[in-house]
N, C-alpha and C positions, 0 to 999 in steps of 0.2 A: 133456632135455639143456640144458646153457645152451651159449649161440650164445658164438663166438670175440668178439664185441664186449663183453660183459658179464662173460667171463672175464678181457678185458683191465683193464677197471674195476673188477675186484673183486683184483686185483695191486696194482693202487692204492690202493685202500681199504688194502688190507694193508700198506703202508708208512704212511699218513695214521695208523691206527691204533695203529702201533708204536709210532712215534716220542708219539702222544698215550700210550701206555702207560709210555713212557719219562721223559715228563715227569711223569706222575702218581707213581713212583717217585721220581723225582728232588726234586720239589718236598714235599719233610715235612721236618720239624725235629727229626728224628734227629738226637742227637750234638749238637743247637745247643740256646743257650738264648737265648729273645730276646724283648721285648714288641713289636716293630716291627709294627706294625695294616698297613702292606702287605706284609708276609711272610706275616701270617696271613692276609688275605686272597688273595694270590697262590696260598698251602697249599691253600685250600677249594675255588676257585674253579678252578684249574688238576689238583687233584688229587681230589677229591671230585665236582666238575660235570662240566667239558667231558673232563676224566681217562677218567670212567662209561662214552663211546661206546666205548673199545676193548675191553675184555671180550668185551660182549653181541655188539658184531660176529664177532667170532672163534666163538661160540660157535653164531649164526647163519648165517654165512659156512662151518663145518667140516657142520653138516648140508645146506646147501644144497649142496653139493659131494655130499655122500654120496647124499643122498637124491635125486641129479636123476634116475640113472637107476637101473634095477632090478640085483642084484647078490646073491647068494646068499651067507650068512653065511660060510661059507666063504672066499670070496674076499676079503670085507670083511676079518676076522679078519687073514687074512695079508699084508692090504698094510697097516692099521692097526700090528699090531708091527711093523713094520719102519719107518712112518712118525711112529710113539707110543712106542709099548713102548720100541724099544730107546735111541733117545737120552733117554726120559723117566730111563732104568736110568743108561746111560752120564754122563750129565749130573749126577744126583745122584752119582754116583761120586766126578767132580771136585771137585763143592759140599765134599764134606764133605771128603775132601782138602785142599782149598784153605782151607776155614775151619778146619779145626784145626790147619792152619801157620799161620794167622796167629794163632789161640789161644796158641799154645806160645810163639810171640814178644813174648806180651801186646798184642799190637795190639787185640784183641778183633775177635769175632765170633758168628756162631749156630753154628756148628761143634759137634761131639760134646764136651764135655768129662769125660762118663764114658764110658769105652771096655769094654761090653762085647758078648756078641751080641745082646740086646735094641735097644739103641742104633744099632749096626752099619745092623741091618735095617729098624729106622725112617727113618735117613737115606737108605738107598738107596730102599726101597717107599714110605714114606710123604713123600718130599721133606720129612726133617725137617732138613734142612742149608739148603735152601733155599724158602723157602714159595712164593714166586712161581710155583714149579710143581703149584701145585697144581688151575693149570688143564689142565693135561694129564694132571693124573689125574683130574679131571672128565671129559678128554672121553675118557678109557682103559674108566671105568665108563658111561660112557651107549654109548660102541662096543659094550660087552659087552650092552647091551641089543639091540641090534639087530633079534632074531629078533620080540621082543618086541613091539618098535616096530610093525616091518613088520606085524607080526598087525595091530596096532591099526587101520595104516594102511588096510588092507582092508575094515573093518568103523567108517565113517567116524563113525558115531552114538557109538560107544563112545572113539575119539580125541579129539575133541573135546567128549566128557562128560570125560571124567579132564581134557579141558585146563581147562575151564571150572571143573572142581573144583581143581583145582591153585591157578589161577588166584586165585579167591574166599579160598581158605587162605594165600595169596601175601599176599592183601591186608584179613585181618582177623588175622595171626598173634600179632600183640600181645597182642588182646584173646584169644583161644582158647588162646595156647600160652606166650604172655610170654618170645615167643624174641624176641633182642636182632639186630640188623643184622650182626651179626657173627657170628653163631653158626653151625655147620656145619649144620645141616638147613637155615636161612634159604635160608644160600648155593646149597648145591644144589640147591635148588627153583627159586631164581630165574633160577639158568642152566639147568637142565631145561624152565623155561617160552621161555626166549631160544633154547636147541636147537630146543625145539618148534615154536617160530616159523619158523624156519628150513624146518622141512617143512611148515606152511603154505604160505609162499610158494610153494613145488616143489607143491604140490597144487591151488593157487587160483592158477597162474603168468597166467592167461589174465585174469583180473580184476586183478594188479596190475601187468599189462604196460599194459590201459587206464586205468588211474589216473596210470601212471608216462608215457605219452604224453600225458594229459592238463595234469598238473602241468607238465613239458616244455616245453608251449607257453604255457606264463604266467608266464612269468618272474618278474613282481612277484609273484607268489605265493611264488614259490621264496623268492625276499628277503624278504618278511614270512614267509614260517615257519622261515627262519636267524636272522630280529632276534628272532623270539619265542622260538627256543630256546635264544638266547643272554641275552634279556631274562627267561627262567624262570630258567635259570642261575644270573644274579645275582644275583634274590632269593632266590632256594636257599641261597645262599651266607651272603647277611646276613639271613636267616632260617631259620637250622639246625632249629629246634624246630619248624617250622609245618608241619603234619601233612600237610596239601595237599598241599604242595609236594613233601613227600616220599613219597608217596603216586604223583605223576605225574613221578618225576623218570625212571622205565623208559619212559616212553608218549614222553616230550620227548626220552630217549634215540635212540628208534627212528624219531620224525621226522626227528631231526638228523639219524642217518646216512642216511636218503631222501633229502635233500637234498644232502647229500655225494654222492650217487651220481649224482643229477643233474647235480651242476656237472661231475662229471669226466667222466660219458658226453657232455658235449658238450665235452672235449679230448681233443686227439688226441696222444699219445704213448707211443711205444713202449716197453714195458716188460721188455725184454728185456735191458737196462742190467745192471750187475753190483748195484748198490744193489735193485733189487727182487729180487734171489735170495738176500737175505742178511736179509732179515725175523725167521727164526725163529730165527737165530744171535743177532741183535740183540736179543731177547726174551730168548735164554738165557743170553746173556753177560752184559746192560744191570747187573744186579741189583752181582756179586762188584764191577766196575767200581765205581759208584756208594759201595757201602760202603768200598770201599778208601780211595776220596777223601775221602769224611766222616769216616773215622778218623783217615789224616793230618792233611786241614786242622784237626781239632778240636785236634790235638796242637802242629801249628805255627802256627797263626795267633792271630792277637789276639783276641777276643771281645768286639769290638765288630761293633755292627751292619751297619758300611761293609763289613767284608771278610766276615762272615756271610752278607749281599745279592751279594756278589761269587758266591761259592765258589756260594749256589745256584743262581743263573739260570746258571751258564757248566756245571754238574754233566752236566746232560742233552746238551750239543753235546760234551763233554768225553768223555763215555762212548760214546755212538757214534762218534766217531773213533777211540777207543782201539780198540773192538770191529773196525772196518773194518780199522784197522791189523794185528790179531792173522788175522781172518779172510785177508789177503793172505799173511800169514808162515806162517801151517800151512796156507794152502794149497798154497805154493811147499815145505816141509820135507815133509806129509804129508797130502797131497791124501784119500789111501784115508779117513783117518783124519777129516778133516772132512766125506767124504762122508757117513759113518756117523753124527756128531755132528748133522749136518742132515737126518736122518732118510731118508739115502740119496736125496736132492735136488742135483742139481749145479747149480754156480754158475758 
């Protein structure tokens, strides 16, 4: 079980995270065209580095939840649809909706622009309207593993065989498969091993609860391994090609967020505020927001560099406002309706 202290810190993480998720969106040169050496370095460095923690967390943070305590596929099954499934359905609904009005107006967008039932069915099942979700069909098909898991979990030699194989394949995949960073099988292995991780901790809770009190009382430790994650970062950044680097940029991931959990397990703040209940709305909404703005400004602004540097750093505060404002107005018009959108979570 995880104790009400660490459920409160991990509410936090889930807002620290978002808003880093919303800036890694935000910040790319979609729609711009520009040589300015601190846009692109802003790009790499904000959306490719420190960008990286929110993912892995979500995807560690959704099994540390599942897996804390014991729970019969059954029951998993049917709070998962209701918490997945159906705003994963509902939500693509909208996407494409929403992007093929703005197709038709020529505004552009990812929207269907052949309308038949192949199409249809991609938008809605496969988030082909909007990709962003396509972490919630990762974690729709790793739910459906469950039964599976849970085997594993019981027969510990064989979990952590396949992890450690997983793992080794994670990290020769180039040379064995000449799969590219991008590619669908990369991706899902690499958040199958970040899930995985996640039921480590829930398994080994007693070994990194004394690591996590040890760290805790050294604080200049905490601070040299936040300046080293941030000092990896930057040369990550102005060293894209160096193998090293990218090689350890998952391991500097999952320091960084230890240390995020440290800093906030020692603040005290309630997180019962209406801003930590709207996390998952803010992830779903961030996306349509952000393109909308980069299609106007691309139409009405100059294309100069001054008002290109404007339109991106203000993108990210500009879209969560927007989303807060929308989230209060169908709350107050149709409350049923956003509870279902938010995976039947009230705010």
């Amino acid at each position: 079980m995880i104790d009400k202290k660490v459920s409160e810190v991990l509410k936090r993480m889930n807002l620290f995270c978002t808003i880093v998720i919303v800036l890694g969106h935000s910040y790319n040169l979609i729609n711009f065209s520009t040589q300015n050496n601190v846009i692109s370095f802003i790009e790499y460095f904000i959306s490719y580095a420190i960008g990286g923690v929110g993912v892995p967390y979500f995807f560690i943070q959704s099994s540390l939840f599942l897996y804390s305590k014991e729970r019969d596929a059954k029951t998993v099954y049917k709070s998962r649809f209701k918490s997945l499934v159906v705003p994963y359905l509902a939500w693509n609904i909208i996407y494409t909706i929403f992007y093929t009005i703005m197709n038709v107006f020529g505004i552009g967008a990812s929207g269907m622009k052949v309308f038949n039932l192949k199409s249809v069915l991609r938008a809605v099942f496969l988030h082909g309207s909007n990709t962003t979700f396509w972490f919630m069909y990762q974690l729709i098909l790793f739910t459906a593993l469950y039964p599976l898991i849970n085997f594993l979990r019981k027969h510990k030699k064989w979990f952590y065989g396949c992890y450690i194989l997983f793992f080794v394949i994670y990290l020769w995949k180039g040379e064995i498969f000449g799969w590219t960073d991008v590619s669908s099988v990369f991706i899902s292995l690499r958040r199958l091993l970040e899930y995985g991780f996640g039921i480590i901790i829930v398994d080994n809770i007693h070994i990194f609860s004394k690591v996590f009190k040890y760290i805790k009382k050294n604080f200049l430790m905490v601070v040299l391994l936040l300046f080293g994650c941030i000092g990896t970062y930057i040369l990550y950044t102005l060293n894209k090609n160096n193998m090293i680097l990218e090689k350890t940029e998952g391991l500097v991931n999952l320091v960084f967020l230890f240390v995020m959990f440290i800093v906030l397990y020692n603040k005290d703040s309630g997180t019962d505020t209406f801003i930590f209940k709207t996390t998952f709305l803010i992830y779903a909404m961030h996306p349509a927001i952000i393109i909308s703005l980069r299609n106007f400004a691309s139409v009405i602004l100059p294309n100069k560099d001054i008002w290109i540097i404007t339109c991106y750093l203000c993108s990210p505060a500009i879209a969560i406002g927007v989303v807060l404002c929308l989230i209060v107005i169908v709350k107050k018009l149709c409350p049923k309706l956003l509870f279902m959108l938010n995976g039947f979570r009230t705010i």
